[in-house]
C-alpha positions in Angstrom: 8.7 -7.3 2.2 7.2 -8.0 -1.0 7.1 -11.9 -2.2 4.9 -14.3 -4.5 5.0 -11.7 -7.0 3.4 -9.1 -5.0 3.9 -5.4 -4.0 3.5 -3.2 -1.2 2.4 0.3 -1.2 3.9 2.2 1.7 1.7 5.0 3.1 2.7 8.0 6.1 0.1 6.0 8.8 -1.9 3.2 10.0 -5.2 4.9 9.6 -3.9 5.1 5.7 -2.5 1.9 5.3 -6.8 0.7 6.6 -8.5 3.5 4.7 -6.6 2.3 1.6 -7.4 -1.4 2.0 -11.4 -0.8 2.3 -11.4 1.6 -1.0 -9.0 -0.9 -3.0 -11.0 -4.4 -2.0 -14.3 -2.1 -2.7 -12.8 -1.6 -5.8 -11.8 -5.5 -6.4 -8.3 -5.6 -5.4 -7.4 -8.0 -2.4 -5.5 -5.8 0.2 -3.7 -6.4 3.1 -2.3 -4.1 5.5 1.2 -4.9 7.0 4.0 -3.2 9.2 7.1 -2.3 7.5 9.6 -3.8 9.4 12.4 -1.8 8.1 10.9 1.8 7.7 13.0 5.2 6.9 12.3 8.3 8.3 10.2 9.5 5.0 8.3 6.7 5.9 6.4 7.9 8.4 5.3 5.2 11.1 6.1 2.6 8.6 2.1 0.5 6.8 2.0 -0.5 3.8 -0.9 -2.4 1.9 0.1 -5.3 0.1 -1.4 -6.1 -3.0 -0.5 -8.5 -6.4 1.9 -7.3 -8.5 -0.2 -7.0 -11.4 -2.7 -4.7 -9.5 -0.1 -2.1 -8.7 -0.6 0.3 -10.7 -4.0 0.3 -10.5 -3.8 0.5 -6.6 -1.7 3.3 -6.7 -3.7 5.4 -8.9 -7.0 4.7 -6.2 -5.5 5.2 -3.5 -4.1 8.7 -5.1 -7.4 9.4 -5.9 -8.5 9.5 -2.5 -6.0 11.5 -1.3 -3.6 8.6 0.1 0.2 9.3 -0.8 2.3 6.3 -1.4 5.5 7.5 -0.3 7.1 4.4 -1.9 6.6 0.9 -3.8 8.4 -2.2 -2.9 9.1 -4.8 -4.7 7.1 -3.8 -7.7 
């Protein structure tokens, strides 16, 4: 899922996966929402928000901050 040394940030819905996009390229961090081709059932439906490796710990920490859970990190 992850490549060209970035991460993605797997969240429980779609509507997540596009909330967390808007706040993190407000916040200066290119975002992109993609389907997780191979989700598990903890997963939910299966977004995630892909984002540059070096920006992933600051993603994570927004997007917690506005009440989005990252149920898990690939590739990072």
């Amino acid at each position: 899922m992850a490549n060209n040394g970035q991460s993605v940030l797997v969240v429980r819905s779609v509507t997540s996966a596009m909330r967390g996009q808007k706040l993190l390229e407000n916040s200066g961090i290119s975002a992109y929402v993609q389907r997780n081709t191979a989700p598990n059932s903890n997963q939910g439906c299966g977004y995630g928000i892909r984002v540059s490796g070096g920006d992933v710990a600051k993603a994570a920490g927004i997007l917690a901050g506005a009440g989005i859970k990252v149920v898990e990190i690939q590739g990072g």
